[in-house]
C-alpha positions in Angstrom: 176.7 93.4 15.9 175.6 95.1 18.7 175.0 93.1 22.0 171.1 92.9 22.6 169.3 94.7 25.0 166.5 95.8 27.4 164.7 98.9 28.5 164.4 99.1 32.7 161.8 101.4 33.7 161.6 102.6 37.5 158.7 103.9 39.2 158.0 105.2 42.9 160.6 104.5 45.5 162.7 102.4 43.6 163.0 105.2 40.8 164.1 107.5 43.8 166.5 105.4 45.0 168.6 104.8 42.1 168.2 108.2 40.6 166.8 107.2 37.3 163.6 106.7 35.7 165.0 103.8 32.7 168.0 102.5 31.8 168.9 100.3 28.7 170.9 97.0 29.6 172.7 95.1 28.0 171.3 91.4 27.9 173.7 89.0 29.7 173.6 85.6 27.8 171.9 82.7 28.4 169.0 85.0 29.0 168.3 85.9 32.6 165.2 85.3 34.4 163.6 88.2 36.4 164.9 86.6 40.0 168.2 87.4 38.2 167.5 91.1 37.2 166.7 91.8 40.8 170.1 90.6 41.4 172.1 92.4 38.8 170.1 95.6 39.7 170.9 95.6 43.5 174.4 94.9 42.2 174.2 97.6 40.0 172.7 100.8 42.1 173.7 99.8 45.8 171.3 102.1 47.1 168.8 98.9 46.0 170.4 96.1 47.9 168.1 93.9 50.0 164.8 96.3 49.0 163.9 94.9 45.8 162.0 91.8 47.7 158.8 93.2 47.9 158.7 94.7 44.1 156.9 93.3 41.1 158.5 92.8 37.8 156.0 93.5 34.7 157.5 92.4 31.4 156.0 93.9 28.3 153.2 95.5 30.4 152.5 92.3 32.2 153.4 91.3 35.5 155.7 88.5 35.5 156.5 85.4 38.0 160.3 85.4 38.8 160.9 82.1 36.9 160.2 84.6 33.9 163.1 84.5 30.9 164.1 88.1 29.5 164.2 88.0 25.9 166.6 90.8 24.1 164.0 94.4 23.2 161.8 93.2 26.7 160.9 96.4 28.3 161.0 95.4 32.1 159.3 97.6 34.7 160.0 97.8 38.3 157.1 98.6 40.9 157.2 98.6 44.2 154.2 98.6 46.9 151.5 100.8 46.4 150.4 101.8 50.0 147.4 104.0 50.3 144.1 104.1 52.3 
């Protein structure tokens, strides 16, 4: 059976940063919460480490708070600040 998963969609600055636009990843178990994403995705592209404070998480198209748990098939999207005048 395979291991379950989620879809990571980047967008802006952070998609720059790590050079990709999604990424499927496999769901660590017990399920994470989305203050552990962060971590496991500055672990994973070190071009994110210690920039992914200011970004917003939405899960499923809605933003989620960081006490959030990832269930397996979650589509997670990362958004940074929006600046603009």
């Amino acid at each position: 059976m395979p291991a379950p998963t989620i879809t990571v969609l980047y967008f802006a600055a952070v998609r720059d940063l790590c050079g990709l636009h999604q990424e499927s990843l496999e769901l660590p178990a017990p399920p994470p919460r989305v203050r552990d994403l962060r971590a496991l995705l500055e672990q994973r592209h070190p071009a994110l480490q210690g920039r992914l404070h200011r970004v917003r998480f939405a899960r499923n198209e809605t933003f989620a708070p960081e006490d959030s748990v990832i269930e397996p098939g979650d589509t997670i999207a990362v958004i940074p600040p929006v600046g603009g005048g």
